[in-house]
C-alpha atoms as an extended CHARMM CRD file, in Angstrom:
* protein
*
       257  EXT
         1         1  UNK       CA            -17.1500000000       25.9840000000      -63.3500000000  PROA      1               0.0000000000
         2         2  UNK       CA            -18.6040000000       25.4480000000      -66.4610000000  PROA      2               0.0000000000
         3         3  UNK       CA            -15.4740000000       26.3890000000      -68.5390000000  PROA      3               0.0000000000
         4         4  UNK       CA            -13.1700000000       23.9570000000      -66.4960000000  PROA      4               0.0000000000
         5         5  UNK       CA            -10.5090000000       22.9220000000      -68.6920000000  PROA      5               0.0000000000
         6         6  UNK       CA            -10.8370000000       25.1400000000      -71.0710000000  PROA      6               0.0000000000
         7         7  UNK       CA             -7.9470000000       27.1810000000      -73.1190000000  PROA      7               0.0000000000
         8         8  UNK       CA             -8.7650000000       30.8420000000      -73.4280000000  PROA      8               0.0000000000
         9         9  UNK       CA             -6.8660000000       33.6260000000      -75.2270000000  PROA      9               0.0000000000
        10        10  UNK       CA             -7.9630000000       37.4670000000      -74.5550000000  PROA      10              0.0000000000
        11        11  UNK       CA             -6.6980000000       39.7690000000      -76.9740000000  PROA      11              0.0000000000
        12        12  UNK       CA             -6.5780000000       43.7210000000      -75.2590000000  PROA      12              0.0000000000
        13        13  UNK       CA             -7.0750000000       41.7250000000      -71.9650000000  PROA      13              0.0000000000
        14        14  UNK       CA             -4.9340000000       44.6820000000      -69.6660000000  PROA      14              0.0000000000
        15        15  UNK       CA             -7.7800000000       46.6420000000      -69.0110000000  PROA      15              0.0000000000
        16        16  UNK       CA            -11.4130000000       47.5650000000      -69.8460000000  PROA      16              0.0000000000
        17        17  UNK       CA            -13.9190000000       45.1640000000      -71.1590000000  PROA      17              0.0000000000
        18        18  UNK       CA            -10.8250000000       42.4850000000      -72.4170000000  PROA      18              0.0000000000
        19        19  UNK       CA             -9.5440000000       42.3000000000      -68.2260000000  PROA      19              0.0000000000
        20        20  UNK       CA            -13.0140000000       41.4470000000      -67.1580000000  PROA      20              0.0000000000
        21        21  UNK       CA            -13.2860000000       39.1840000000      -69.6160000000  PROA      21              0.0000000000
        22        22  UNK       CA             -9.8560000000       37.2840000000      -68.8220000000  PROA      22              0.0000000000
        23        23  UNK       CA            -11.2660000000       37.3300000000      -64.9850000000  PROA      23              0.0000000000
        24        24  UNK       CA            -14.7510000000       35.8690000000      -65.8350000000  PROA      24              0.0000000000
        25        25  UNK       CA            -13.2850000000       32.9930000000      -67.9300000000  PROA      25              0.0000000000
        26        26  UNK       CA            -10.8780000000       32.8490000000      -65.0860000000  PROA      26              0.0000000000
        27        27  UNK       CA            -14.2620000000       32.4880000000      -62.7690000000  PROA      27              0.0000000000
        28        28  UNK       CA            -16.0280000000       29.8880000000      -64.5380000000  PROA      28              0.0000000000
        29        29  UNK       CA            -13.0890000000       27.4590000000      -64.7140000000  PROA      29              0.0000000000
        30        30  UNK       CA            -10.9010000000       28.3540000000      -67.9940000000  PROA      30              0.0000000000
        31        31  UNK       CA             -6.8680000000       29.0100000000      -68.2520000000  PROA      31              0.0000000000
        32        32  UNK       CA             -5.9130000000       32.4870000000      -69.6270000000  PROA      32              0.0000000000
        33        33  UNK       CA             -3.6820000000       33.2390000000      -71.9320000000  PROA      33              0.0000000000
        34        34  UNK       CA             -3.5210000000       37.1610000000      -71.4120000000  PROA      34              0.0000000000
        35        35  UNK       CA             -2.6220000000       39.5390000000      -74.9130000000  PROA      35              0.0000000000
        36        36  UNK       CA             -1.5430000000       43.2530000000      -74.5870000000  PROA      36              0.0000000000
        37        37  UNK       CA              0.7060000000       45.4870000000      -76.1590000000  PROA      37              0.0000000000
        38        38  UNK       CA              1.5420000000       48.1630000000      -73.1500000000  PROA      38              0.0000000000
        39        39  UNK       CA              0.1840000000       48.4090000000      -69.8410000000  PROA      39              0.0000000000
        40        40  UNK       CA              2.0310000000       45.5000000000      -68.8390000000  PROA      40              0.0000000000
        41        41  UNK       CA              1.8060000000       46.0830000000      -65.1930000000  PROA      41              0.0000000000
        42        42  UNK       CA             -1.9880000000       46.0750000000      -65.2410000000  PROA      42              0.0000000000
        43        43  UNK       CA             -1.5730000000       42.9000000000      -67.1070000000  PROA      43              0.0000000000
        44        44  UNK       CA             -0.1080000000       41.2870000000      -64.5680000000  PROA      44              0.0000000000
        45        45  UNK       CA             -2.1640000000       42.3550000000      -62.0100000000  PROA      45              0.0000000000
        46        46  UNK       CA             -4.8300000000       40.3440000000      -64.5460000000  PROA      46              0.0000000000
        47        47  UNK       CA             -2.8390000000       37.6070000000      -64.2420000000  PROA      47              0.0000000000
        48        48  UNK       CA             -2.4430000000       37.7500000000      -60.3410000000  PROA      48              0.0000000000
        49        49  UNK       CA             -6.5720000000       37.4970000000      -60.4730000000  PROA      49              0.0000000000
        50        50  UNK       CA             -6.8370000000       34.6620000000      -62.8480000000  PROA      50              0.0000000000
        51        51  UNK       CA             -4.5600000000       32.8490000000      -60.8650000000  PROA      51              0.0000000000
        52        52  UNK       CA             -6.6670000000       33.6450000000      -57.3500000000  PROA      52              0.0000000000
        53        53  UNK       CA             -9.2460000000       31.7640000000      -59.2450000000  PROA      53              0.0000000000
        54        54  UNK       CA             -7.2250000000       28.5720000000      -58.7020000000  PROA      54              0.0000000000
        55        55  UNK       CA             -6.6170000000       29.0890000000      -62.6750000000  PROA      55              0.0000000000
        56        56  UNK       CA             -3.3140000000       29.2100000000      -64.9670000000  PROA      56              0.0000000000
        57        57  UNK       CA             -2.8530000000       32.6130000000      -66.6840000000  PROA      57              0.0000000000
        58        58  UNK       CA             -0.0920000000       33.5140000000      -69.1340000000  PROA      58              0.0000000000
        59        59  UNK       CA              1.1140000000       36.4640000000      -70.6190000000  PROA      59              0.0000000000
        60        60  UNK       CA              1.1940000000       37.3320000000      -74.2810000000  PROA      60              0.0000000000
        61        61  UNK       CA              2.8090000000       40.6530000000      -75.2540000000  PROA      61              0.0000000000
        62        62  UNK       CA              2.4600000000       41.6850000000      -78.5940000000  PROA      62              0.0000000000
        63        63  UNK       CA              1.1580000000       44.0550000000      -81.0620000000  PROA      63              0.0000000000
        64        64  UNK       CA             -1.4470000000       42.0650000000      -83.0960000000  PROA      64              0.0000000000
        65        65  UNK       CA             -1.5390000000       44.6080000000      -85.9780000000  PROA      65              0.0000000000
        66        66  UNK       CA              1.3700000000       41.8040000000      -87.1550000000  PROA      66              0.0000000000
        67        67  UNK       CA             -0.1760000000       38.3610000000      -88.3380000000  PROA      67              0.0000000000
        68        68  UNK       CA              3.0690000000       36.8250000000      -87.1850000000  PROA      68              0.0000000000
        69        69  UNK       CA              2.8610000000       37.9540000000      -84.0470000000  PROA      69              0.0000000000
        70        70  UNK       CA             -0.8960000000       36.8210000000      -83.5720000000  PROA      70              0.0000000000
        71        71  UNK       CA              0.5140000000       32.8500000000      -84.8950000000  PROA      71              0.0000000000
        72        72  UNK       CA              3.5900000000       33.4550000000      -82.5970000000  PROA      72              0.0000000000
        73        73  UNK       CA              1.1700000000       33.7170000000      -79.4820000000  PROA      73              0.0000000000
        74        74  UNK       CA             -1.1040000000       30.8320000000      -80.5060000000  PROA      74              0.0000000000
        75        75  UNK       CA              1.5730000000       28.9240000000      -81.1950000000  PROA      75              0.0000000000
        76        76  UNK       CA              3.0120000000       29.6190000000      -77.2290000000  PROA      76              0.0000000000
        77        77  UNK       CA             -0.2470000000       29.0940000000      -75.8490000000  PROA      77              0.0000000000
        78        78  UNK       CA             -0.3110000000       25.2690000000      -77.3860000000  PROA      78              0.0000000000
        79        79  UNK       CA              3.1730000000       24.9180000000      -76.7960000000  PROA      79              0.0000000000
        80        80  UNK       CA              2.6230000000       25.5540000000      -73.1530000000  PROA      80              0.0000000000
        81        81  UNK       CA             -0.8930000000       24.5890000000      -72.6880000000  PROA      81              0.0000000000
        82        82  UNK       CA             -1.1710000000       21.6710000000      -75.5090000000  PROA      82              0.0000000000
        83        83  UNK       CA             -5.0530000000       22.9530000000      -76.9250000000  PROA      83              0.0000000000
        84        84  UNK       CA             -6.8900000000       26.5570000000      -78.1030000000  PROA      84              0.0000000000
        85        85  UNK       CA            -10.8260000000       26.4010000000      -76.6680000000  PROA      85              0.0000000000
        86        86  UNK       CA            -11.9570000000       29.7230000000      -76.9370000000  PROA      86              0.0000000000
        87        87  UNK       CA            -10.4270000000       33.0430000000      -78.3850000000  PROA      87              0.0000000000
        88        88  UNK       CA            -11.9510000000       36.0050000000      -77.8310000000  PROA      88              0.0000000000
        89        89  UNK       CA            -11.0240000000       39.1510000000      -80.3660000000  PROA      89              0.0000000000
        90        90  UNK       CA            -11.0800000000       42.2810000000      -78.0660000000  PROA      90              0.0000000000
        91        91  UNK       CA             -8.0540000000       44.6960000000      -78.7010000000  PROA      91              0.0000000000
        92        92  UNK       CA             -9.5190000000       48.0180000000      -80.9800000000  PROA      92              0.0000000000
        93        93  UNK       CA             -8.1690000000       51.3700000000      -81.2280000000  PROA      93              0.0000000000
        94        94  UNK       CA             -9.7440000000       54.2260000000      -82.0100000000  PROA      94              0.0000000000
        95        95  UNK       CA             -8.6610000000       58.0630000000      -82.9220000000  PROA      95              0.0000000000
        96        96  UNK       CA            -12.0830000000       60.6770000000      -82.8140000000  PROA      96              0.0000000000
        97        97  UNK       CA            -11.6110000000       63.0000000000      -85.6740000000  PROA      97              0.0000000000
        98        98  UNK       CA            -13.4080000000       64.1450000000      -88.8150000000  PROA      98              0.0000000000
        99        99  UNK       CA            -12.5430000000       62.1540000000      -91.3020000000  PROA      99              0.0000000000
       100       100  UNK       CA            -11.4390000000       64.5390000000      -93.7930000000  PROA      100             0.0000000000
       101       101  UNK       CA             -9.4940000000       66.2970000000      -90.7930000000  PROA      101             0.0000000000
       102       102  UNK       CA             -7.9620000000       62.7620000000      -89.6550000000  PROA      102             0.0000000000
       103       103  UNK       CA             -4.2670000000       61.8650000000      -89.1140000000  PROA      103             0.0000000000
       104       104  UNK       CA             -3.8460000000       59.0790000000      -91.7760000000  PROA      104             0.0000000000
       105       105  UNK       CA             -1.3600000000       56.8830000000      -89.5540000000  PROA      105             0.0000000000
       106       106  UNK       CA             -3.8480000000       56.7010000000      -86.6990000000  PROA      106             0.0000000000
       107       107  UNK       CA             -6.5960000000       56.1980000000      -89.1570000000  PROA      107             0.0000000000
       108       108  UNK       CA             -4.5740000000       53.2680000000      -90.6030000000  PROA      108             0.0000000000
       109       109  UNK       CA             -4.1400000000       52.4890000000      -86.6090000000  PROA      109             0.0000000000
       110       110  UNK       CA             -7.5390000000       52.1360000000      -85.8270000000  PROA      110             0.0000000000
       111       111  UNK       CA             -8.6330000000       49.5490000000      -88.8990000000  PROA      111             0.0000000000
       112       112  UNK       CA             -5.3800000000       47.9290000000      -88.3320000000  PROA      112             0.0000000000
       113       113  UNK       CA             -5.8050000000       47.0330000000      -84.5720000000  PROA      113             0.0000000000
       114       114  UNK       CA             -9.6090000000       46.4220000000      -85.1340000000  PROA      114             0.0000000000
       115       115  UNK       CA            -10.0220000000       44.8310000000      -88.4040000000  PROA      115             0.0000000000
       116       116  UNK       CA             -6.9030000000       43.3730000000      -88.8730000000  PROA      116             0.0000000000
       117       117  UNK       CA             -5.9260000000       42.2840000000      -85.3840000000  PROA      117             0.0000000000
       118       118  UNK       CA             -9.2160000000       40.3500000000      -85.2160000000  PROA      118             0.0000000000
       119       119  UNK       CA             -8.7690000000       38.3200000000      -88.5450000000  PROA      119             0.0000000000
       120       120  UNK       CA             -5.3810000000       37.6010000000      -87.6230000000  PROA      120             0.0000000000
       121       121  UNK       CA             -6.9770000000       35.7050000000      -84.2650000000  PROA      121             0.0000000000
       122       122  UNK       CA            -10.2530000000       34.6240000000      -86.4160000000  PROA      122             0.0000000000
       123       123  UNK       CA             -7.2370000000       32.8710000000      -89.0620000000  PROA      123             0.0000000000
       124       124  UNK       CA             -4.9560000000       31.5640000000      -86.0710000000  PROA      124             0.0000000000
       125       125  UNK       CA             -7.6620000000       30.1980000000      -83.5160000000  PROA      125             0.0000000000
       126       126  UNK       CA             -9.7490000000       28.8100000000      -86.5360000000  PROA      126             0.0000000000
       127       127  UNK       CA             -6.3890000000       26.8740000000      -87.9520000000  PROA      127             0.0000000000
       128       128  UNK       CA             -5.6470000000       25.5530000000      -84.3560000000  PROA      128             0.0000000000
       129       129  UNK       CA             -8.7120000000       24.4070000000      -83.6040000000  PROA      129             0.0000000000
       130       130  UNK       CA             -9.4230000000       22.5060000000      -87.0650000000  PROA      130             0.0000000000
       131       131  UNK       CA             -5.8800000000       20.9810000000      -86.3900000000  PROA      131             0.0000000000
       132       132  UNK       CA             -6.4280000000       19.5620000000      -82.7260000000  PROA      132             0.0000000000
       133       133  UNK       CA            -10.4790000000       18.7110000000      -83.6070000000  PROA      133             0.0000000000
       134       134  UNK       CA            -13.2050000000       18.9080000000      -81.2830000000  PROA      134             0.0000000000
       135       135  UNK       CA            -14.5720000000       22.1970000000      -81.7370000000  PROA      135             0.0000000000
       136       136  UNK       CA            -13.8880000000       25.4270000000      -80.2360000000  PROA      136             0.0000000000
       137       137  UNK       CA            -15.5430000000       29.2120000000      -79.7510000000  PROA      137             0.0000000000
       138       138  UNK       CA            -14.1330000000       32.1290000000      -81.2470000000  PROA      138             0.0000000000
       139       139  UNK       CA            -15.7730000000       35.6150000000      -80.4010000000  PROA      139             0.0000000000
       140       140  UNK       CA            -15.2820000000       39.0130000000      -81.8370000000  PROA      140             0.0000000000
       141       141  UNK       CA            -15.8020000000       42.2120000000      -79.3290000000  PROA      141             0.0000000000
       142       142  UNK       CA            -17.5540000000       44.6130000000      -82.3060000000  PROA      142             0.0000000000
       143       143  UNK       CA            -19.5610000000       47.5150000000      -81.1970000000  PROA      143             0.0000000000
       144       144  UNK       CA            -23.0850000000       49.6160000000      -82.4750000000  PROA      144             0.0000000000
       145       145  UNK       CA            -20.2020000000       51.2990000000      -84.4060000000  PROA      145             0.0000000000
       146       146  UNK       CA            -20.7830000000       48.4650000000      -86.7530000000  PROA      146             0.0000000000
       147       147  UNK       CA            -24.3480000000       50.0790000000      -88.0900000000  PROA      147             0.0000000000
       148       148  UNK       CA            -24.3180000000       53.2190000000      -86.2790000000  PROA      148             0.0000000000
       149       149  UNK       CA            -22.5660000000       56.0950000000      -88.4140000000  PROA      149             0.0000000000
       150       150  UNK       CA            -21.2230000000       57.4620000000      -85.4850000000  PROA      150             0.0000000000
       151       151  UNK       CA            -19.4540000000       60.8650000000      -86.3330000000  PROA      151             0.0000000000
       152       152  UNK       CA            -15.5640000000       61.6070000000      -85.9510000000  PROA      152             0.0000000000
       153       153  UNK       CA            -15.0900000000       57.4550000000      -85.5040000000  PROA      153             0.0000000000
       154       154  UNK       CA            -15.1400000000       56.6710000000      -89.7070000000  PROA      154             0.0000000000
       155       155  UNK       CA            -12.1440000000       53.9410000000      -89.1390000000  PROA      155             0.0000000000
       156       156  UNK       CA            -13.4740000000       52.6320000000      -86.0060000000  PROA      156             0.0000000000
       157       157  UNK       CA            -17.0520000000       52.4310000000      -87.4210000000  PROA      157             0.0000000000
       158       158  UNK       CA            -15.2750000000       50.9220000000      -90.6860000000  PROA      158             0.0000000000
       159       159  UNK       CA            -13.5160000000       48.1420000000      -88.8810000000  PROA      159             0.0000000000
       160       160  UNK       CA            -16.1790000000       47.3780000000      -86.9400000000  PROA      160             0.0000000000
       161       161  UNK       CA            -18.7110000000       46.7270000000      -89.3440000000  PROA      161             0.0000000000
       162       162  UNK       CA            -16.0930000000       44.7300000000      -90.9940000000  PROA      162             0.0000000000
       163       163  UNK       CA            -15.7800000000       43.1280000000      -87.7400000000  PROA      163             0.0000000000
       164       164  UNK       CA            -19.4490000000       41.8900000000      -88.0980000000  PROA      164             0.0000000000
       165       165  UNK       CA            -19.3160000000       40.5020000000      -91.5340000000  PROA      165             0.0000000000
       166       166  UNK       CA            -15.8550000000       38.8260000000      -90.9950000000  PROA      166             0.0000000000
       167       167  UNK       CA            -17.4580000000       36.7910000000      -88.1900000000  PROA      167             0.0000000000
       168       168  UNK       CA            -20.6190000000       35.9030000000      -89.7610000000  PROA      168             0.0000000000
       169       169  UNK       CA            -18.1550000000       34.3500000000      -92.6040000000  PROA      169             0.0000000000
       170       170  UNK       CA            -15.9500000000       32.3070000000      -90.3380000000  PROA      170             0.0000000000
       171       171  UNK       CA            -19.3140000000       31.1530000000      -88.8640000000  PROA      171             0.0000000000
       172       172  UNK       CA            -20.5010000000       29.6750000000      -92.3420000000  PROA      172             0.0000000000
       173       173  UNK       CA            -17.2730000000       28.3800000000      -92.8260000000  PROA      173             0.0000000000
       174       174  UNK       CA            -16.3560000000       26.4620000000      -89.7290000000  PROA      174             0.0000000000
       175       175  UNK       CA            -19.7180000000       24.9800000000      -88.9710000000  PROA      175             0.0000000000
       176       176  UNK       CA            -18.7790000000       21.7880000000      -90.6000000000  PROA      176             0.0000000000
       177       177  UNK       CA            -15.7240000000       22.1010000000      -87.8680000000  PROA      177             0.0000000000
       178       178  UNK       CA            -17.9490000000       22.2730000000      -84.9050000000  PROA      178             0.0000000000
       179       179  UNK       CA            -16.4730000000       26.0510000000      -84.3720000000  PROA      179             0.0000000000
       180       180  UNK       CA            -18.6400000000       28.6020000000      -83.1700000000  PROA      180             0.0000000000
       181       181  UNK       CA            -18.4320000000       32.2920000000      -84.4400000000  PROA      181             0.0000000000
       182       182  UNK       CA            -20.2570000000       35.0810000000      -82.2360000000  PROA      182             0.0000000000
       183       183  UNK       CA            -20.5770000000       38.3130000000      -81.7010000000  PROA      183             0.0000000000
       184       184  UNK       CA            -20.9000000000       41.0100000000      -78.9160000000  PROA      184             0.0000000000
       185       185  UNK       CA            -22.0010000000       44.5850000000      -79.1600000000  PROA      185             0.0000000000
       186       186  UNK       CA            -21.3210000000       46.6260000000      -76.5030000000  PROA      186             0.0000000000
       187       187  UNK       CA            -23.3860000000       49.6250000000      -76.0390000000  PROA      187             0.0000000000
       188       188  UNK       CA            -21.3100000000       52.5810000000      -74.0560000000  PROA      188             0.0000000000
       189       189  UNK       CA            -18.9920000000       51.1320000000      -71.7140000000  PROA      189             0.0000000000
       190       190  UNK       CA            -17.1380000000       52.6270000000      -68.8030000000  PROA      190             0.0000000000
       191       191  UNK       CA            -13.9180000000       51.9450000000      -69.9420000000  PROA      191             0.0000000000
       192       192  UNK       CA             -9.8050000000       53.4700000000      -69.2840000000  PROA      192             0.0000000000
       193       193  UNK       CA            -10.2750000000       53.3780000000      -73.5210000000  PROA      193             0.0000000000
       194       194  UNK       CA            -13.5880000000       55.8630000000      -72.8710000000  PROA      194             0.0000000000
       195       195  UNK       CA            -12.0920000000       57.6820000000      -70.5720000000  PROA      195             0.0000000000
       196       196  UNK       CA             -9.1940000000       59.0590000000      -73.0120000000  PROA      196             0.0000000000
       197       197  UNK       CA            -12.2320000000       60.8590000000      -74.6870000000  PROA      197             0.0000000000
       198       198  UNK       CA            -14.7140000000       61.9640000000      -71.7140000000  PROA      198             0.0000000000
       199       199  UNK       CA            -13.8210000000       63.2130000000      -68.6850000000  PROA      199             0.0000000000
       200       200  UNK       CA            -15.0600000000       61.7330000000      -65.5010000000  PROA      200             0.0000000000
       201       201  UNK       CA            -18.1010000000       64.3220000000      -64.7140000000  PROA      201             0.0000000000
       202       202  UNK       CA            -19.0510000000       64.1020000000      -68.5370000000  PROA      202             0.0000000000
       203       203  UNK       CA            -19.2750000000       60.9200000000      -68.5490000000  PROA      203             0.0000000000
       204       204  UNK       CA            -21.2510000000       60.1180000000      -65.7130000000  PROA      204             0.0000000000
       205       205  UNK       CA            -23.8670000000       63.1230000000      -66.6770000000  PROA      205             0.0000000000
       206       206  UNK       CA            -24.0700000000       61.7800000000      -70.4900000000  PROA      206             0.0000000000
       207       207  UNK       CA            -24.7780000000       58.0460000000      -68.9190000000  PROA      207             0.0000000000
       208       208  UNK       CA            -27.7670000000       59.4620000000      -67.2870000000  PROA      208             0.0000000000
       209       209  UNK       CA            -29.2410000000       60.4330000000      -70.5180000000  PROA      209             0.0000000000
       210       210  UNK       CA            -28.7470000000       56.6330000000      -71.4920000000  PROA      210             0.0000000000
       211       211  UNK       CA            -32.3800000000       54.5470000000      -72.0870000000  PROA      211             0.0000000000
       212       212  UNK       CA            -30.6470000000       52.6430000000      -68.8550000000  PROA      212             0.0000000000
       213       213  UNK       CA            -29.4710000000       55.7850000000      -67.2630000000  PROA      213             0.0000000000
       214       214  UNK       CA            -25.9450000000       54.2490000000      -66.8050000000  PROA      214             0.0000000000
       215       215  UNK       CA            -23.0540000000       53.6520000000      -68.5440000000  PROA      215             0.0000000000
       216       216  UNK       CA            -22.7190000000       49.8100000000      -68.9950000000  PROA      216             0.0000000000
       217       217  UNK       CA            -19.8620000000       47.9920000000      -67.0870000000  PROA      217             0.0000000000
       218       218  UNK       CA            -17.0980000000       45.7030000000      -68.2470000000  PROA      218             0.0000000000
       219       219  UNK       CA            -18.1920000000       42.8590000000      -65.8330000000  PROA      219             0.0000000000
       220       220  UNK       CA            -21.6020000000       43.0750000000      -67.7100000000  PROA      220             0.0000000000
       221       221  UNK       CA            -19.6550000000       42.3040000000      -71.6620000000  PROA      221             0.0000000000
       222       222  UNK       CA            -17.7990000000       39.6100000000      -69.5760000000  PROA      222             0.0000000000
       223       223  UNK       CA            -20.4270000000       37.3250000000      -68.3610000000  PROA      223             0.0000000000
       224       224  UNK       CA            -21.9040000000       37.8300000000      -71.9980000000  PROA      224             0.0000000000
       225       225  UNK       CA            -18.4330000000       36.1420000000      -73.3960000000  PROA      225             0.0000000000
       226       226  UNK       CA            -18.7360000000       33.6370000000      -70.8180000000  PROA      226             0.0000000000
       227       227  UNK       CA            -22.4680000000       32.3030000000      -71.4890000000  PROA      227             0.0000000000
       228       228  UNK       CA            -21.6260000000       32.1740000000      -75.5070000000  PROA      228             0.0000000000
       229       229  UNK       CA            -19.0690000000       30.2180000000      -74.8670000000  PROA      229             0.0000000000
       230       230  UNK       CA            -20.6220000000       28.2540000000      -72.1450000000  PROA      230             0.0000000000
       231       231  UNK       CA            -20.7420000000       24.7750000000      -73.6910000000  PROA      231             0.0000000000
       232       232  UNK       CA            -24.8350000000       24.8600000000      -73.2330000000  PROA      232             0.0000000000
       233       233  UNK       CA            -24.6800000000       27.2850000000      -75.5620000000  PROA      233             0.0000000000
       234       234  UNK       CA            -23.9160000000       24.9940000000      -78.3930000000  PROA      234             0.0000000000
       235       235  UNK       CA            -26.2440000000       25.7770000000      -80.4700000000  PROA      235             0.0000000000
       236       236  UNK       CA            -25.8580000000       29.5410000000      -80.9680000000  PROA      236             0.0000000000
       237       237  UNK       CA            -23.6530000000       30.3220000000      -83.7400000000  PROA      237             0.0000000000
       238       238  UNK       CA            -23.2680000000       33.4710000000      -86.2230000000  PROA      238             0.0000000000
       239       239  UNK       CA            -25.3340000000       35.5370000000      -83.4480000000  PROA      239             0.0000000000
       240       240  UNK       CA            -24.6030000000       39.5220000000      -82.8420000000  PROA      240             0.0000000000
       241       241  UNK       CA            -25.6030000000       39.3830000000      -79.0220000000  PROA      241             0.0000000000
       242       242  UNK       CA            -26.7090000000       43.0870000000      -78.1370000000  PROA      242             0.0000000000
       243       243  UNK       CA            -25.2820000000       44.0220000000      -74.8460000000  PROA      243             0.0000000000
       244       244  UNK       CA            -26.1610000000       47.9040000000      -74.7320000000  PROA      244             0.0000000000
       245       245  UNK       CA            -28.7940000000       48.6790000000      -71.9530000000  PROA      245             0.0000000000
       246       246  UNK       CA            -31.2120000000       49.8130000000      -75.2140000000  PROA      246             0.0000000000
       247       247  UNK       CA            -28.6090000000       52.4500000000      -76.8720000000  PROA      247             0.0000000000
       248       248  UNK       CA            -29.4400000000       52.1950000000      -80.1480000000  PROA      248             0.0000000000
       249       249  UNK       CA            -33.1600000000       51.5960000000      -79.7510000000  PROA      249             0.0000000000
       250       250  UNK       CA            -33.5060000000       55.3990000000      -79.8020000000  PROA      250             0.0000000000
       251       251  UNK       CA            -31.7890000000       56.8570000000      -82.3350000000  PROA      251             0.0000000000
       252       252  UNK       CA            -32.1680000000       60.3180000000      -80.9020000000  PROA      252             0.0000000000
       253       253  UNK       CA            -29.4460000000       59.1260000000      -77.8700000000  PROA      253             0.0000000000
       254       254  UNK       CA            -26.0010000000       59.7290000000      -77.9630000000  PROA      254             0.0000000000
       255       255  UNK       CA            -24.0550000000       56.2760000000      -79.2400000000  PROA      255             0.0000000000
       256       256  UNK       CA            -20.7100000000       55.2620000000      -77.8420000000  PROA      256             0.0000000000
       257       257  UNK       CA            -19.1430000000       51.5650000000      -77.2420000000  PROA      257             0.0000000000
């Protein structure tokens, strides 16, 4: 239970990579405050399994594209729970088309949701936690997208990369605060969000070809989250912590995540 007591809010936490998450944190002793904007049922069934942890979960609705929103549910989660520990920045988007082919609104969509969503956490958690004192962990779910050009993902790979320099900045400028900034990249994860691109068969033949030979799992970007913001971990801040099963030490394999 080394996260007993603490405060957690999951952004994206219905599914994927954000509901293990929610469910780890749930695991090693923290309250969840669960975000989503649809899929509400599968939210709650994330709530139902933070709460079979012996742990409080909440639910946050709520489209994070709008910064009002993202201080609205910050603002609930100390109103109800009195404190902000740990915020994790999970919820992306992300539309595969060439770029000069792409649909500008779910361009805008993807950097929106990505980029935008996160800072509006980044801004909300860091203001929080400078208010109540005593530190705090704020990590941002980027990708390989980040450096990797990947082809027909421009916005995604955009936002990500801004992603990456947006938390290396909050880093420098919360130290003083006793705030931790981090990182994740995920290599390619078998995730609902995946599977909306590759079909089941696909998938499982292109994870083969992976320097793992396997797709990663969500459980596997989870306990990552959970040992940054393990309070051992103190002294890790402004890290990228690669979490891809050796992806994008070959540049010759195929790059998702």
């Amino acid at each position: 239970m080394i996260l007993s007591g603490k405060i957690t809010l999951v952004t994206g936490a219905s599914r994927g990579i954000g509901r293990a998450t929610a469910e780890a944190l749930a695991a090693a002793g923290a309250d969840v405050a669960i975000n989503y904007q649809s899929h509400s049922n599968e939210a709650e069934e994330v709530a139902s399994r933070v709460r079979a942890f012996g742990r409080r979960a909440m639910l946050c609705p709520g489209d994070i594209v709008d910064h009002a929103v993202v201080d609205a549910i910050v603002a609930q989660v100390v109103g109800e729970w009195g404190r902000l520990d740990i915020a994790i920045a999970n919820a992306a988007y992300s539309k595969r088309e060439p770029f000069y082919e792409a649909n500008l609104d779910e361009f805008r969509r993807s950097v929106d949701v990505t980029m935008w969503g996160a800072f509006y956490l980044f801004r909300a958690a860091a203001r929080q936690m400078i208010s109540q004192g005593g530190g705090g962990s704020i990590i941002g779910i980027s990708s390989p997208h980040a450096f990797v050009p990947v082809p027909t993902s421009m916005a995604y790979n955009m936002a990500k990369a801004a992603l990456d320099q947006m938390a290396r900045t909050a880093a420098v400028e919360l130290v003083n605060q006793r705030i931790r900034v981090n990182l994740i990249h995920p290599g390619w994860i078998d995730t609902p969000g995946e599977r909306k691109f590759t079909g089941e068969n696909e998938l499982m033949e292109a994870g083969k070809k992976l320097p793992w030979g396997r797709l990663g799992r969500p459980e596997e970007i989870a306990r990552a989250v959970v040992f940054l913001c393990d309070p051992a971990s103190d002294y890790i801040t402004g890290s990228s912590l690669l979490v891809d099963g050796g992806i994008t030490l070959v540049s010759r394999q195929p790059t998702r995540g």
